[in-house]
N, C-alpha and C positions, 0 to 999 in steps of 0.2 A: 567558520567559527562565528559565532552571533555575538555580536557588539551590545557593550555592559554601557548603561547611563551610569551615570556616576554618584558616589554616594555622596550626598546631603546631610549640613548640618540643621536643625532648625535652632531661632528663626531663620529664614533664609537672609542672604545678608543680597546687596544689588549682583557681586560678582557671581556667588552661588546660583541666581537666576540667571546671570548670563552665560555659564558654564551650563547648565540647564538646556537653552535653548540652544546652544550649539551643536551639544549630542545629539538633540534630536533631530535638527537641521542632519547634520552629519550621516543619523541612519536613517532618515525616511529621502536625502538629497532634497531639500525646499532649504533655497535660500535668500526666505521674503524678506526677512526685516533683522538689522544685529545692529545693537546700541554699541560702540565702545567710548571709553573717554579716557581721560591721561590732566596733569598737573602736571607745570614743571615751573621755574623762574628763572628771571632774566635778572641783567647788572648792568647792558648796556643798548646800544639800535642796533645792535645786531641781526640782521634776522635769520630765527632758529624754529626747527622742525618740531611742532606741539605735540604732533602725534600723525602717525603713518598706516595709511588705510590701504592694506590690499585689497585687489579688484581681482575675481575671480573669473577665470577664460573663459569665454561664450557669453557674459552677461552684459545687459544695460542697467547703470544703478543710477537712483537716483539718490540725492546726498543732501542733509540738512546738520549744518554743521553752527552749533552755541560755543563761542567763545565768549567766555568773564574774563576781566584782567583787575585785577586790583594792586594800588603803588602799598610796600609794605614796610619800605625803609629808602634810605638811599640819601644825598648831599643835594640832590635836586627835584624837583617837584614840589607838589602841595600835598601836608597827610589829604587822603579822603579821595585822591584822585583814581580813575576808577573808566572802565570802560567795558560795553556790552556787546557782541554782533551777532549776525546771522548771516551765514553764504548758504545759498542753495544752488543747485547743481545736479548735469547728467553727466554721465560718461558712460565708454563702452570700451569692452576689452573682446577683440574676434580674433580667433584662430591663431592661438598663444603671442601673439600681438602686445604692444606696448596700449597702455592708456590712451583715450583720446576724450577728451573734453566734445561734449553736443551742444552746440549751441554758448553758450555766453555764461556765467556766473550771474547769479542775482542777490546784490547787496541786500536782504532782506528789514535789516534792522541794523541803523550804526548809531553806540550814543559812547562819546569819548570825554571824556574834562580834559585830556590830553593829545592835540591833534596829528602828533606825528608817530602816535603809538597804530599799530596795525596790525591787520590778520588778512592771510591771502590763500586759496588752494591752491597750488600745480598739481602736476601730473610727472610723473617721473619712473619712467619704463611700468612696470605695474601695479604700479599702487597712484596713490591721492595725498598729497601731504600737504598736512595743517600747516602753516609758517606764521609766525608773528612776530612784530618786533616791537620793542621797549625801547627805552631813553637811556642815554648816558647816563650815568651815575643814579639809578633808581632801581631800584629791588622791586620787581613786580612779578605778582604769582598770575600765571595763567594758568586757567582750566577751560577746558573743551569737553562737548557731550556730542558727539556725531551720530549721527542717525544712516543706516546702508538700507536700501528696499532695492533686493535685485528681483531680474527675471532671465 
């Protein structure tokens, strides 16, 4: 049975091209390049899972991961405080295998008004997980834009 793309609305909105790209990925098997992203918020230093990236069997991927944080409420901090990163990274997933990290993580960009606020990948059986953590008593939104380029 021959595999249907999916129907579109225009204009296309980001997910509609992401949903896009996956079909085709899916019926020609290339799986070079898949954007995902995620938001969520934090209330304390917790640290919580932004978003959870499978790695698919047989691949090495390499990963460029934008995390924003912004403080939006909360009894402690300063309005305005705010924070940017960049982690890049390899890993490889062989012969239905758990994740493994290649090499080192590279902090590409860290700019924080807040220094105990953070964002870190592991690795965890197979996938990749975004982690950040926030402040006590501070309502901060995080969003993340991950970049996957397998082969």
């Amino acid at each position: 049975m021959a595999q249907r793309l999916p129907v579109l609305r225009f204009p296309l909105t980001p997910f509609d091209v992401q949903t896009l790209r996956e079909a085709i990925n899916d019926l020609y098997g290339y799986v070079a390049h898949k954007i995902t992203q995620a938001k969520i918020q934090t209330s304390d230093a917790t640290v919580t899972t932004l978003l959870t990236l499978p790695v698919e069997d047989g691949t090495t991927t390499h990963l460029v991961v934008d995390v924003v944080a912004r403080r939006v409420s909360g009894s402690a901090g300063t309005a305005g405080d705010g924070a940017s990163y960049r982690i890049i990274g390899t890993v490889a997933r062989v012969s239905g295998g758990n994740v493994a990290l290649i090499g080192s993580l590279t902090a590409g960009h860290t700019g924080e008004s807040v220094g105990s606020w953070d964002r870190t990948l592991s690795v965890s059986s197979q996938d990749v997980l975004v982690r950040c953590t926030g402040q006590a008593n501070v309502n901060i939104t995080w969003a993340v834009t991950a970049t996957m380029q397998s082969v």
